[in-house]
C-alpha positions in Angstrom: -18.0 21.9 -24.2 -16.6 18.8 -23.6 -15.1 18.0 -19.5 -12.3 16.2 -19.1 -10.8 14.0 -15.9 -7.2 13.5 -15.3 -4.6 13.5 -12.5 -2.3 16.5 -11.2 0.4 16.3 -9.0 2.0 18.1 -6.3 5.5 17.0 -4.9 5.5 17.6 -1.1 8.4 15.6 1.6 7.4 13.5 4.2 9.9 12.7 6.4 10.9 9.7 9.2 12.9 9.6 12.3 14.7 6.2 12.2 16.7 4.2 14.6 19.6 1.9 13.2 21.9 -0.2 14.7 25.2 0.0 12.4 28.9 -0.3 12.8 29.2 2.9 11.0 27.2 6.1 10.1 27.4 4.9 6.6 26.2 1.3 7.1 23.0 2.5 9.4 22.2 5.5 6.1 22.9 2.6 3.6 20.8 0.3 5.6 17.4 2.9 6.2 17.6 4.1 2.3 16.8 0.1 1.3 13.2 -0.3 0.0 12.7 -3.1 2.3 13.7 -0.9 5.2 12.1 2.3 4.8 8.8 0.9 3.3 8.2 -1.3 6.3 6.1 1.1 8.9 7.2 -0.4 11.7 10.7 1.3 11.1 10.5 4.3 9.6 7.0 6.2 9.4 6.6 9.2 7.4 4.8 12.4 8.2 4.1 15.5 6.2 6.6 18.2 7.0 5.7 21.0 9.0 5.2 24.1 6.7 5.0 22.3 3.6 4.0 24.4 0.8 2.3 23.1 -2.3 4.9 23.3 -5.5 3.8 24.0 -8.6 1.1 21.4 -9.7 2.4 19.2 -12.7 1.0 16.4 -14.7 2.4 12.8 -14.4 0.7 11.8 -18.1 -0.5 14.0 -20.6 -1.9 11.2 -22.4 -3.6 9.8 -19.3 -7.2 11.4 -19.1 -10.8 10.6 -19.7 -13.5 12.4 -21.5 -16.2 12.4 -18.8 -19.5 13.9 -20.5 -19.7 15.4 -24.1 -21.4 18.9 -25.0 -24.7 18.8 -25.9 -25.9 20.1 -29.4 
């Protein structure tokens, strides 16, 4: 029987406590949801929430997979 390796995914939140200077609420959330903001470790870094379950597993590309050993006759 052939085996076959391939990814699976599980979506899970990781979340960041940030500090931003603004002039409003909605300038400082405008300004952390930028990229080049909330990629940048030094101002926002993420951590696993608490309690987070595993949802159901999905796969990101059906076509992406490998066939890793053959069966043998």
């Amino acid at each position: 029987m052939p085996v076959f390796e391939f990814d699976i995914t599980i979506p899970a939140t990781q979340t960041a406590r940030v500090r931003v200077e603004a002039e409003t609420i909605e300038a400082a959330q405008e300004q952390a949801l930028a990229p080049s903001f909330y990629r940048d470790p030094s101002k926002a870094e993420f951590k696993l929430d608490e309690e987070n379950l595993p949802r159901d597993a999905y796969l990101p590309d059906e076509g992406d997979y490998e066939e890793v050993s053959t069966p043998t006759p």
